[in-house]
mmJSON file of the N, C-alpha and C atoms, coordinates in Angstrom:
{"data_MODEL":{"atom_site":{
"group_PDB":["ATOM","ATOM","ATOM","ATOM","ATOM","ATOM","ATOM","ATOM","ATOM","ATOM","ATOM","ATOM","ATOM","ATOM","ATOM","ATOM","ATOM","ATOM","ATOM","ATOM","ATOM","ATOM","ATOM","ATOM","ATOM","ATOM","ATOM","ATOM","ATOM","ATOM","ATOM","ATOM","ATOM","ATOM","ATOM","ATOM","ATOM","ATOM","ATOM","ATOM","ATOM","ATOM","ATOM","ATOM","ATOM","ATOM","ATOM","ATOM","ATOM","ATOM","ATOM","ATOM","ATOM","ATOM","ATOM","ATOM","ATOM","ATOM","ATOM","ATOM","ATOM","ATOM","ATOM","ATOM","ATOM","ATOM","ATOM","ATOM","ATOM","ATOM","ATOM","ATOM","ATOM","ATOM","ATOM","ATOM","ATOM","ATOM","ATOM","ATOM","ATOM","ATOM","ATOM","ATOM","ATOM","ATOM","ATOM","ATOM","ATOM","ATOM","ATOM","ATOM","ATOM","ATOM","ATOM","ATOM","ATOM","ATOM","ATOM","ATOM","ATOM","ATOM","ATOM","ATOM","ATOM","ATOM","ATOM","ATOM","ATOM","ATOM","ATOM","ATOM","ATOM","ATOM","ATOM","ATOM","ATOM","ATOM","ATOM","ATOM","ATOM","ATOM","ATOM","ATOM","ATOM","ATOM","ATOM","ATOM","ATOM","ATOM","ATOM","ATOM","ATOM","ATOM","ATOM","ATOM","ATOM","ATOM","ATOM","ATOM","ATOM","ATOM","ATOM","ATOM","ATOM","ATOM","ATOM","ATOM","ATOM","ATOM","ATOM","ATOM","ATOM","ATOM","ATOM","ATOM","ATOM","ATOM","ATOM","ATOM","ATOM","ATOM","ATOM","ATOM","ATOM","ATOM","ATOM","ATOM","ATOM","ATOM","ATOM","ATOM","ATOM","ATOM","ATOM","ATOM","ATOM","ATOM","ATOM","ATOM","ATOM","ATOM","ATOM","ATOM","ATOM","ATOM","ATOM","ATOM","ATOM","ATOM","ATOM","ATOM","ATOM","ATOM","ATOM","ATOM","ATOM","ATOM","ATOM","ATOM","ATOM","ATOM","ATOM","ATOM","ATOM","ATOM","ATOM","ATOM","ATOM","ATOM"],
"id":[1,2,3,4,5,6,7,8,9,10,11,12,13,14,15,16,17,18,19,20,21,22,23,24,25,26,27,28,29,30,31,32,33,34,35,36,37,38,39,40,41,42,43,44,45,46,47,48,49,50,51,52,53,54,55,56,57,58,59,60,61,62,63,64,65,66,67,68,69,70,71,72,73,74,75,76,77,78,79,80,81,82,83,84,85,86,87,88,89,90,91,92,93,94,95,96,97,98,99,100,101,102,103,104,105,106,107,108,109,110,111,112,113,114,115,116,117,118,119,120,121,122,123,124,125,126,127,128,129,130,131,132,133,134,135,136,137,138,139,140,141,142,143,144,145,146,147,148,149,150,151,152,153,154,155,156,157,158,159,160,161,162,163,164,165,166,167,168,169,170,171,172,173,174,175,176,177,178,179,180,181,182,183,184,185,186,187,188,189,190,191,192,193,194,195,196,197,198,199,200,201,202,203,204,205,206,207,208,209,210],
"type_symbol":["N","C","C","N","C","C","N","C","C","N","C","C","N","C","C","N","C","C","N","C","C","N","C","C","N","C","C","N","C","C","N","C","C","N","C","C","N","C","C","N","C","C","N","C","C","N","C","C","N","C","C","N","C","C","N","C","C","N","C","C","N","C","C","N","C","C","N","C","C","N","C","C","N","C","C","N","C","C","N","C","C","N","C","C","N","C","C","N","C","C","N","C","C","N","C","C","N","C","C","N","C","C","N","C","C","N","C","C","N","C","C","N","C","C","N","C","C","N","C","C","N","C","C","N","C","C","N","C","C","N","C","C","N","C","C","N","C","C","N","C","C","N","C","C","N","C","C","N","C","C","N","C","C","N","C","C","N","C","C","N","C","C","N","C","C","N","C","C","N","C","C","N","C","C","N","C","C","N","C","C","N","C","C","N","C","C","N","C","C","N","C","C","N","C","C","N","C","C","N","C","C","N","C","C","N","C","C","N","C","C"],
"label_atom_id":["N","CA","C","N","CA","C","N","CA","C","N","CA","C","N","CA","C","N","CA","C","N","CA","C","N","CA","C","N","CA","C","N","CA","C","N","CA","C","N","CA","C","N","CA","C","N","CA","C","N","CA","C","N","CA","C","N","CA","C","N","CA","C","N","CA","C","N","CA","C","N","CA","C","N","CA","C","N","CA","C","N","CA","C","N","CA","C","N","CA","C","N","CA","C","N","CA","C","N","CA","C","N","CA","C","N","CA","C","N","CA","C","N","CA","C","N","CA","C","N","CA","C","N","CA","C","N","CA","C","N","CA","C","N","CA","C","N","CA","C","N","CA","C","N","CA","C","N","CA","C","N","CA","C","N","CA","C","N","CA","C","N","CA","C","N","CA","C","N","CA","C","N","CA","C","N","CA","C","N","CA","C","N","CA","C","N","CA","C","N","CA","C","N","CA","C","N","CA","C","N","CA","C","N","CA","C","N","CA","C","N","CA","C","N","CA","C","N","CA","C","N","CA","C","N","CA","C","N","CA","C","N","CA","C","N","CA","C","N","CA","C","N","CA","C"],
"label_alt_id":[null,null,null,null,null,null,null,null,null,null,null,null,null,null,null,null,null,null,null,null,null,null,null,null,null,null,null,null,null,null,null,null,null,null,null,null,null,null,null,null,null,null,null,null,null,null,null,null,null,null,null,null,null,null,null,null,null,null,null,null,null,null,null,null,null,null,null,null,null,null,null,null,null,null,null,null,null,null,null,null,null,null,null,null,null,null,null,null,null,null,null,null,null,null,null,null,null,null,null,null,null,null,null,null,null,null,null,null,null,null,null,null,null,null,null,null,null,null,null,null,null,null,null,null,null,null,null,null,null,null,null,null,null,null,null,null,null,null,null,null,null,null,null,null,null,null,null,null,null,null,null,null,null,null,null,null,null,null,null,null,null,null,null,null,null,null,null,null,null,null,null,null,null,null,null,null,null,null,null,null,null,null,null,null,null,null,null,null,null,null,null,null,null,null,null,null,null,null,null,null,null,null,null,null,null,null,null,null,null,null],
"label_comp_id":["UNK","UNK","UNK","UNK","UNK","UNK","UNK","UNK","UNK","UNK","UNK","UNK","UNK","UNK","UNK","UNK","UNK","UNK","UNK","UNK","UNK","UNK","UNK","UNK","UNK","UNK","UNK","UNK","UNK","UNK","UNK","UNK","UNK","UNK","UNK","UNK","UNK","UNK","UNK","UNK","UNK","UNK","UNK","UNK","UNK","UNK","UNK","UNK","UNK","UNK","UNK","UNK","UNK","UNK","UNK","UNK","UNK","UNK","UNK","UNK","UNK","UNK","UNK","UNK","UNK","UNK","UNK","UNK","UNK","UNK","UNK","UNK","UNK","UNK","UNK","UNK","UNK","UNK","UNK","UNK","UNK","UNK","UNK","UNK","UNK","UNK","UNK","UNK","UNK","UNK","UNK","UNK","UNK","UNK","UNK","UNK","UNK","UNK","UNK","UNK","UNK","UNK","UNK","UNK","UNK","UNK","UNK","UNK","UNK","UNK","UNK","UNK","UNK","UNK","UNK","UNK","UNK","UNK","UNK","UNK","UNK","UNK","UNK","UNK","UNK","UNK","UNK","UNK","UNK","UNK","UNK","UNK","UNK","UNK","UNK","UNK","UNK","UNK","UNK","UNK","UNK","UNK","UNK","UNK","UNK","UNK","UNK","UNK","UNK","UNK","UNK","UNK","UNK","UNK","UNK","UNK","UNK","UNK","UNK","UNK","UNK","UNK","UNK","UNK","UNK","UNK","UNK","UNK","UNK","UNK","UNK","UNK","UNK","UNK","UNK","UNK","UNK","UNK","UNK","UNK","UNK","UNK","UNK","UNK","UNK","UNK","UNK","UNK","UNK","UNK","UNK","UNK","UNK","UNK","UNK","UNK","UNK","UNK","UNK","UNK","UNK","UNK","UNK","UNK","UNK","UNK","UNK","UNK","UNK","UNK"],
"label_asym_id":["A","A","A","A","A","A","A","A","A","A","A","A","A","A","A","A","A","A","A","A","A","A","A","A","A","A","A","A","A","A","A","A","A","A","A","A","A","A","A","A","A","A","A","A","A","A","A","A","A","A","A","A","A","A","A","A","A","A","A","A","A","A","A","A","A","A","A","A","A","A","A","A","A","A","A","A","A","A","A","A","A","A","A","A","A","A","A","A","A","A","A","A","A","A","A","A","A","A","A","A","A","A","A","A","A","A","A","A","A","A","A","A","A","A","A","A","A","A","A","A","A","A","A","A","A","A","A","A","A","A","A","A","A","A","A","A","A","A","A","A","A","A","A","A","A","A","A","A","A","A","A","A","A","A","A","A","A","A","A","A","A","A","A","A","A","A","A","A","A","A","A","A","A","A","A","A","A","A","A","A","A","A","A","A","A","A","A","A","A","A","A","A","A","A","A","A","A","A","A","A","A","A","A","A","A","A","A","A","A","A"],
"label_entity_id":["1","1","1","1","1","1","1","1","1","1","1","1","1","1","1","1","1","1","1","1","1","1","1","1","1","1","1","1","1","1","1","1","1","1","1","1","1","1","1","1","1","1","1","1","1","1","1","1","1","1","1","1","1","1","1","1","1","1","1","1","1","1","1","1","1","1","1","1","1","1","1","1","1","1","1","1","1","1","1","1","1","1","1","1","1","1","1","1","1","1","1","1","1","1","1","1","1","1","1","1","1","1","1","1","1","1","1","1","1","1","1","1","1","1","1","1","1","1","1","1","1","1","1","1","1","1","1","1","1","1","1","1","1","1","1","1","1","1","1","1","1","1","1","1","1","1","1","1","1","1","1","1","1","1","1","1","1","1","1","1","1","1","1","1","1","1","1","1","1","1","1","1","1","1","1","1","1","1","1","1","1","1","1","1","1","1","1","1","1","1","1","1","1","1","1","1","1","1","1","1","1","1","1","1","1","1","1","1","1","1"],
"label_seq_id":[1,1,1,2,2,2,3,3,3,4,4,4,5,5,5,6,6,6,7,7,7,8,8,8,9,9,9,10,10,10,11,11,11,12,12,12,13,13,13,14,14,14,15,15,15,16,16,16,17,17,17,18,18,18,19,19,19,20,20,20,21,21,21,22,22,22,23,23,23,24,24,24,25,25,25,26,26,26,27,27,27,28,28,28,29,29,29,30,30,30,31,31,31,32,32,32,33,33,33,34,34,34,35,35,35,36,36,36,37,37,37,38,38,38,39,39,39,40,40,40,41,41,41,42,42,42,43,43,43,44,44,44,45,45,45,46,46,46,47,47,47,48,48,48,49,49,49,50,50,50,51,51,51,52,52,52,53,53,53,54,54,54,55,55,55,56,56,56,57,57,57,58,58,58,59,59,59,60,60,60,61,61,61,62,62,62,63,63,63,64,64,64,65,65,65,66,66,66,67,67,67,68,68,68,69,69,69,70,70,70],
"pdbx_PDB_ins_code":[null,null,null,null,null,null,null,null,null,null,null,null,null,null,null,null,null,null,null,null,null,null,null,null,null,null,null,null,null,null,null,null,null,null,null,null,null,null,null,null,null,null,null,null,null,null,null,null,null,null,null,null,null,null,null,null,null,null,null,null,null,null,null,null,null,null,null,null,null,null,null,null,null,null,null,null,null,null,null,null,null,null,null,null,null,null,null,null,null,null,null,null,null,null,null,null,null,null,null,null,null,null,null,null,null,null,null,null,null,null,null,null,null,null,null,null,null,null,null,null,null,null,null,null,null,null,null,null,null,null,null,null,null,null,null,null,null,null,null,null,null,null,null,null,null,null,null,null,null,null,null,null,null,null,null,null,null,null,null,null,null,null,null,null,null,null,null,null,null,null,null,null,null,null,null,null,null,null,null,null,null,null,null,null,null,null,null,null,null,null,null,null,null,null,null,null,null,null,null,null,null,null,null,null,null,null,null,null,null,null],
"Cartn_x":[-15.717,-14.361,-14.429,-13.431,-13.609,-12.023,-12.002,-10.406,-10.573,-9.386,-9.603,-7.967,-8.065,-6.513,-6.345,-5.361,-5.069,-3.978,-3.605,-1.856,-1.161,-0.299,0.563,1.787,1.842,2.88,4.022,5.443,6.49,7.679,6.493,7.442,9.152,9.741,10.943,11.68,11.929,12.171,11.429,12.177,11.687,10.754,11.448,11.495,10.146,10.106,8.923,7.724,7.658,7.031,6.73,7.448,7.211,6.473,6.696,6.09,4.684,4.615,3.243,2.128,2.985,1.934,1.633,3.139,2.443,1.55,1.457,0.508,-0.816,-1.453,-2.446,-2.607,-1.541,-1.903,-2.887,-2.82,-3.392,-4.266,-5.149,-6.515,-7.666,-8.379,-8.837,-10.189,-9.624,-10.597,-9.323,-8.391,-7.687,-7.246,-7.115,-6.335,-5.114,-5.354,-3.408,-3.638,-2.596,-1.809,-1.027,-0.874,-0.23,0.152,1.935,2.278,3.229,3.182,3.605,4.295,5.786,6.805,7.067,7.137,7.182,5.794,4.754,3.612,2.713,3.082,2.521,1.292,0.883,-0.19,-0.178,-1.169,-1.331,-2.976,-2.684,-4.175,-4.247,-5.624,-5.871,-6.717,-6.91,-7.91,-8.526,-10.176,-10.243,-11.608,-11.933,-13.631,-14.438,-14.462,-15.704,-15.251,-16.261,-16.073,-14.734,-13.829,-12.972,-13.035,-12.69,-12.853,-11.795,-11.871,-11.274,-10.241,-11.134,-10.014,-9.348,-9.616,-9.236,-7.707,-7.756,-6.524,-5.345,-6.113,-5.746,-4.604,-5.117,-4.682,-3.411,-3.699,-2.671,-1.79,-1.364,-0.8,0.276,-0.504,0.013,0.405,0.004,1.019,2.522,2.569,3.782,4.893,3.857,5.054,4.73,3.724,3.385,1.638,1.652,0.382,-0.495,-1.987,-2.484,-2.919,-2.692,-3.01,-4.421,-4.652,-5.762,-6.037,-7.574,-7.707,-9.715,-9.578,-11.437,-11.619],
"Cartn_y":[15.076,15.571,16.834,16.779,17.927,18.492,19.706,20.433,21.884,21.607,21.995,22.883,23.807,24.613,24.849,24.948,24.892,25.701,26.09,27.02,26.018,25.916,25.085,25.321,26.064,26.386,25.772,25.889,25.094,24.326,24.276,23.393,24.197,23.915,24.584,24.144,22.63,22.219,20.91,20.119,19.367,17.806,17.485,16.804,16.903,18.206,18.82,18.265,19.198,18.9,17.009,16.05,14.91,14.018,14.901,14.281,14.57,15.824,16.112,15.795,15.351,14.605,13.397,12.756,11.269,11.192,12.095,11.687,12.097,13.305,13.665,12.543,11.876,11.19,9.756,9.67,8.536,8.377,9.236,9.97,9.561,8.015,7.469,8.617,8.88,9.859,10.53,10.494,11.77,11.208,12.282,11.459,12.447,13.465,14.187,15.056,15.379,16.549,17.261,18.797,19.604,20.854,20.7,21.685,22.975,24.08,24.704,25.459,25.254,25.284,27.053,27.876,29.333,29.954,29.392,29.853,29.483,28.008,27.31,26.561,26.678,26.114,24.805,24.161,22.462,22.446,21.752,21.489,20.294,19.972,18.517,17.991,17.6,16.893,15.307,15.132,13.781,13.725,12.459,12.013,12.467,13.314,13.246,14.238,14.476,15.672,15.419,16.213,15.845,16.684,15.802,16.41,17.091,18.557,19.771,18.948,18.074,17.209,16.747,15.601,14.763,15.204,16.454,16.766,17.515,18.079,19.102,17.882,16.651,15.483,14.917,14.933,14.587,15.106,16.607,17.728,17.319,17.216,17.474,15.871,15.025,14.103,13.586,14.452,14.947,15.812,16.68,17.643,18.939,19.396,20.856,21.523,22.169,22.523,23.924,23.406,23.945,25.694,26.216,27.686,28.574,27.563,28.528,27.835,27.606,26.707,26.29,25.582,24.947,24.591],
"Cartn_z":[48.629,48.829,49.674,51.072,51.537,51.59,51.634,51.971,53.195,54.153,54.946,55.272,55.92,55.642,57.628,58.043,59.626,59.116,60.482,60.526,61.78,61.486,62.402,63.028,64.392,65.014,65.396,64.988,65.579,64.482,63.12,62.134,61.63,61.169,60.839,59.803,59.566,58.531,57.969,57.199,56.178,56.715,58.412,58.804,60.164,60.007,60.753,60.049,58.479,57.685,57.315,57.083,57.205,58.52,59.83,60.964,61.154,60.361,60.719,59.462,58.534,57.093,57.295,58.036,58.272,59.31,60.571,61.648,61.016,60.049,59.885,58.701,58.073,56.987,57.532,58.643,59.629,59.788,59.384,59.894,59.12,59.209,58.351,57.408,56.398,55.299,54.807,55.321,54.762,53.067,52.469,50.982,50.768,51.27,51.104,51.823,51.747,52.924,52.404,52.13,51.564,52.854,52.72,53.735,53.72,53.489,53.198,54.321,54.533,55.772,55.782,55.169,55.491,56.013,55.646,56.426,57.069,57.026,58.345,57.923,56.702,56.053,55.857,56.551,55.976,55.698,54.641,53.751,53.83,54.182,54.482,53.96,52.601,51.572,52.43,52.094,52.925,51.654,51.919,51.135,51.613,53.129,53.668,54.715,55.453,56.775,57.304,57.881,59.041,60.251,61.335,62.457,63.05,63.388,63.737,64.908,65.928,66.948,66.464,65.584,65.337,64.63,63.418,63.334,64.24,65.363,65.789,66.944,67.364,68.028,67.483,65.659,64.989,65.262,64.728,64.86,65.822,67.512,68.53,68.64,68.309,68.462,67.049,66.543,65.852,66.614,67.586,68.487,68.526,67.414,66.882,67.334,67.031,67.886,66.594,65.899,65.56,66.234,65.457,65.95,65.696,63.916,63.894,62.328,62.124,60.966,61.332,59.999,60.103,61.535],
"occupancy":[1.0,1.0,1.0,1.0,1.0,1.0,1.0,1.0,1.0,1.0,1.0,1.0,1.0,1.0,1.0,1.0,1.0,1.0,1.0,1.0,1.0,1.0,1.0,1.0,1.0,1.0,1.0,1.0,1.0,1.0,1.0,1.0,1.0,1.0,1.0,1.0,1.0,1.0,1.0,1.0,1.0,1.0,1.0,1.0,1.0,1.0,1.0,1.0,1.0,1.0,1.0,1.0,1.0,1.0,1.0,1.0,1.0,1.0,1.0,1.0,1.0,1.0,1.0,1.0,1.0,1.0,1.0,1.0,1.0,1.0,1.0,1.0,1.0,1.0,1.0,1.0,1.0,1.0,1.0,1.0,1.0,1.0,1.0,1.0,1.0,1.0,1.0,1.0,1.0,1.0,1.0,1.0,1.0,1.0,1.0,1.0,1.0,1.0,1.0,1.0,1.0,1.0,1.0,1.0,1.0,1.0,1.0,1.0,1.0,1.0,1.0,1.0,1.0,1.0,1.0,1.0,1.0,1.0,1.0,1.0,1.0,1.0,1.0,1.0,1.0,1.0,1.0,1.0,1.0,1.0,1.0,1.0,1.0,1.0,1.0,1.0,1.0,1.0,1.0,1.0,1.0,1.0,1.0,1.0,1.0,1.0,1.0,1.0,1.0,1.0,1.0,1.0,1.0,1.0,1.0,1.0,1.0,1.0,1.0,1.0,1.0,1.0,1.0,1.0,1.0,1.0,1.0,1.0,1.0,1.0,1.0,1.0,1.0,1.0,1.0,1.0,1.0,1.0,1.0,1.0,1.0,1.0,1.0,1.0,1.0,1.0,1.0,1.0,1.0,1.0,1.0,1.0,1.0,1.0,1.0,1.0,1.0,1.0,1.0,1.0,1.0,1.0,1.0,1.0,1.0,1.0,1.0,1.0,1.0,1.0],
"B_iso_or_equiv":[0.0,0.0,0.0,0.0,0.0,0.0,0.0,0.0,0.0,0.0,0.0,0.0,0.0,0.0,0.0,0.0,0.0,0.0,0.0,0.0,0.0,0.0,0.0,0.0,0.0,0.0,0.0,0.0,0.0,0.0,0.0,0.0,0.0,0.0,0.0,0.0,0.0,0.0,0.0,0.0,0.0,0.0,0.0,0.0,0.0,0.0,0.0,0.0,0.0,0.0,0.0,0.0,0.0,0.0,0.0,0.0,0.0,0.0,0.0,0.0,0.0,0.0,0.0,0.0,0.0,0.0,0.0,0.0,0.0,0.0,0.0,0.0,0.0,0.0,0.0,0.0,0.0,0.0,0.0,0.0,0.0,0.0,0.0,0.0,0.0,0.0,0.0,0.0,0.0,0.0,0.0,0.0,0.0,0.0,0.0,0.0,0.0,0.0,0.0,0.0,0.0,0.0,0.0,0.0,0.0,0.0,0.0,0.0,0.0,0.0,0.0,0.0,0.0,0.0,0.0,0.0,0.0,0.0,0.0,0.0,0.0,0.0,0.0,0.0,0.0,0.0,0.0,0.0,0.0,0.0,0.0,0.0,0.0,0.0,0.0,0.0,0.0,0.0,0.0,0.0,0.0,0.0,0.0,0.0,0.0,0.0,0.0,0.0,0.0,0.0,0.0,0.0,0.0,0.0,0.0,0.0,0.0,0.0,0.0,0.0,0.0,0.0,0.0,0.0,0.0,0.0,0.0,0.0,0.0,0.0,0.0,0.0,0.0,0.0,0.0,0.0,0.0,0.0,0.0,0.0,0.0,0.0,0.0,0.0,0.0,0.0,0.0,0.0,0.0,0.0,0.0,0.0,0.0,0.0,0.0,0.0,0.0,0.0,0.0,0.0,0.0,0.0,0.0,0.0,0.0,0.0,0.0,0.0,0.0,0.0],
"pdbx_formal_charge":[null,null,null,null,null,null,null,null,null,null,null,null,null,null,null,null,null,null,null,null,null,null,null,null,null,null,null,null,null,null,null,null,null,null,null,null,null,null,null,null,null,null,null,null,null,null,null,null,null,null,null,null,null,null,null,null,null,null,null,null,null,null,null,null,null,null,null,null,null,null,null,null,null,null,null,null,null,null,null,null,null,null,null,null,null,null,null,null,null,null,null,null,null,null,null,null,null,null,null,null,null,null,null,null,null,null,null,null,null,null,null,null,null,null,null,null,null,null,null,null,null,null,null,null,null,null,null,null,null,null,null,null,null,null,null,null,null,null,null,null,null,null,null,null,null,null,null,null,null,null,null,null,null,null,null,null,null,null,null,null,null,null,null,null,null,null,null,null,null,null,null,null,null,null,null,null,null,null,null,null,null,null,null,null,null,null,null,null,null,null,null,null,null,null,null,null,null,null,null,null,null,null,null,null,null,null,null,null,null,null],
"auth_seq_id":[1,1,1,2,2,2,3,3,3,4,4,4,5,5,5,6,6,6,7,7,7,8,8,8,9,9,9,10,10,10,11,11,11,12,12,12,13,13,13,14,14,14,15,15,15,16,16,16,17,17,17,18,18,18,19,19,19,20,20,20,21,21,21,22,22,22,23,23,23,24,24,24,25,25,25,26,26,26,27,27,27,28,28,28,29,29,29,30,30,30,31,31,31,32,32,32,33,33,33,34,34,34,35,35,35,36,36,36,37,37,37,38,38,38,39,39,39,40,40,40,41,41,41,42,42,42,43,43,43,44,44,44,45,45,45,46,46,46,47,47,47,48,48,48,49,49,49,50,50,50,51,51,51,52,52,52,53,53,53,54,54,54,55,55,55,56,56,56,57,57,57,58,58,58,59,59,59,60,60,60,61,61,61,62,62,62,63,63,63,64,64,64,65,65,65,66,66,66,67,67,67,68,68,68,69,69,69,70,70,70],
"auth_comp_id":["UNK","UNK","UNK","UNK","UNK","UNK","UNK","UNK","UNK","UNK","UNK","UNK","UNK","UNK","UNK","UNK","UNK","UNK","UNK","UNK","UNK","UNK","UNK","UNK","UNK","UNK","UNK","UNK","UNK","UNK","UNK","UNK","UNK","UNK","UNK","UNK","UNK","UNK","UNK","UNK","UNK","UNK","UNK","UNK","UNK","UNK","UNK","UNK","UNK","UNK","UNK","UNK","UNK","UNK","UNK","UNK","UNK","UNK","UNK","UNK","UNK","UNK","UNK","UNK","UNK","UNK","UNK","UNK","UNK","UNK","UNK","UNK","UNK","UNK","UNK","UNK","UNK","UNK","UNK","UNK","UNK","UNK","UNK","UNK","UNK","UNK","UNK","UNK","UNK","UNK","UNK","UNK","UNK","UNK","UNK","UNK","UNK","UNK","UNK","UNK","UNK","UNK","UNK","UNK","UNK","UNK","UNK","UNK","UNK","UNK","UNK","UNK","UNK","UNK","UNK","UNK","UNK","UNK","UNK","UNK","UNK","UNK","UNK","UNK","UNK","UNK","UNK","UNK","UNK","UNK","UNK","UNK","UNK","UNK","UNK","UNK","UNK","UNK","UNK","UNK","UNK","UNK","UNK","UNK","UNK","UNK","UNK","UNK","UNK","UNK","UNK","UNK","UNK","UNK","UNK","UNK","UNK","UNK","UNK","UNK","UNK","UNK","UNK","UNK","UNK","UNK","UNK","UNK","UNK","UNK","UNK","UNK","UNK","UNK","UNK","UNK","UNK","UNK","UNK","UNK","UNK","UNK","UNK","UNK","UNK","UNK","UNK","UNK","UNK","UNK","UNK","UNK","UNK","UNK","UNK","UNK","UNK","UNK","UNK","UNK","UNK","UNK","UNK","UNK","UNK","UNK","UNK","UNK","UNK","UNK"],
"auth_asym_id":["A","A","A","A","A","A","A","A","A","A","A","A","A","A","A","A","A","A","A","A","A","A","A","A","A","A","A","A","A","A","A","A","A","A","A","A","A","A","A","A","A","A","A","A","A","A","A","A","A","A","A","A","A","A","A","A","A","A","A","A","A","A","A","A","A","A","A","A","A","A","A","A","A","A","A","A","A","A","A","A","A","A","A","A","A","A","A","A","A","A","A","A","A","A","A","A","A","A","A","A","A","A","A","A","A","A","A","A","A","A","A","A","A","A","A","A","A","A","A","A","A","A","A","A","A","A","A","A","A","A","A","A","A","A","A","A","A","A","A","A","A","A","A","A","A","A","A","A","A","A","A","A","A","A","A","A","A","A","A","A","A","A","A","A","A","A","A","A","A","A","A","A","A","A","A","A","A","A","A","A","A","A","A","A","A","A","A","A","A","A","A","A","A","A","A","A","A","A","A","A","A","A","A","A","A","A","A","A","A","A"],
"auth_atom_id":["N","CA","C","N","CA","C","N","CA","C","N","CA","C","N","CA","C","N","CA","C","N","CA","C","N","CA","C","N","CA","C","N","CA","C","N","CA","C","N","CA","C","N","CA","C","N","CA","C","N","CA","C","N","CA","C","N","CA","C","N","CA","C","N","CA","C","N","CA","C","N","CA","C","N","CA","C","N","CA","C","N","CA","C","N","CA","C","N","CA","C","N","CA","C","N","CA","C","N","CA","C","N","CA","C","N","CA","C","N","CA","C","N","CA","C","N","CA","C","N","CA","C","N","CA","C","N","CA","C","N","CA","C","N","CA","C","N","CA","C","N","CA","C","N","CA","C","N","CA","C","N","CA","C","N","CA","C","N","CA","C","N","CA","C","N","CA","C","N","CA","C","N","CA","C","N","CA","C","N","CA","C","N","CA","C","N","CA","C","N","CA","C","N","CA","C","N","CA","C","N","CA","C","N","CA","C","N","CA","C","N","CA","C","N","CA","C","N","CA","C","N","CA","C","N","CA","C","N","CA","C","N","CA","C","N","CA","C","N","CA","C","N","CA","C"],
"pdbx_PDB_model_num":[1,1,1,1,1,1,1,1,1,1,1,1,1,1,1,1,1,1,1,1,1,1,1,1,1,1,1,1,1,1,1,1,1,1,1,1,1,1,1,1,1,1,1,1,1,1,1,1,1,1,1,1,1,1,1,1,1,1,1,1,1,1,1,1,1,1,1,1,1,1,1,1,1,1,1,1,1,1,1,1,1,1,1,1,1,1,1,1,1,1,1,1,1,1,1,1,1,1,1,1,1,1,1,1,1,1,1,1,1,1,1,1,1,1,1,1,1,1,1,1,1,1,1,1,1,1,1,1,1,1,1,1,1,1,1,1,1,1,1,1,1,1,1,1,1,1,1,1,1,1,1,1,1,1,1,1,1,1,1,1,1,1,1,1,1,1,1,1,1,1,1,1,1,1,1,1,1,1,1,1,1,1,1,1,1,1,1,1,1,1,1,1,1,1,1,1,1,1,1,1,1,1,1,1,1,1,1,1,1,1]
}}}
């Protein structure tokens, strides 16, 4: 089990928050996604290593753009 914390520039509301759980939720290893919309925090629980691209790809194909994280 690994957990991994990013900051994520751009989200604003609830719907932010849903675009960017389901794209990182995609991410074969991941097992949850926890996002916390006032500070930009998304935690990204997986079975195994995850790759810094690989979420950072997610992210940005939601619309939002990692700032600073694993």
């Amino acid at each position: 089990m690994s957990t991994a914390t990013y900051t994520v520039s751009g989200m604003m509301c609830g719907h932010c928050v849903s675009s960017v759980t389901e794209e990182i939720s995609e991410i074969a290893g991941v097992t949850d996604v926890a996002v916390d919309l006032p500070t930009g925090a998304v935690t990204v629980t997986s079975d195994g290593e995850l790759s810094t691209d690989a979420v950072r790809a997610a992210v940005q194909e939601a619309g939002y753009e990692v700032t600073a994280g694993a």
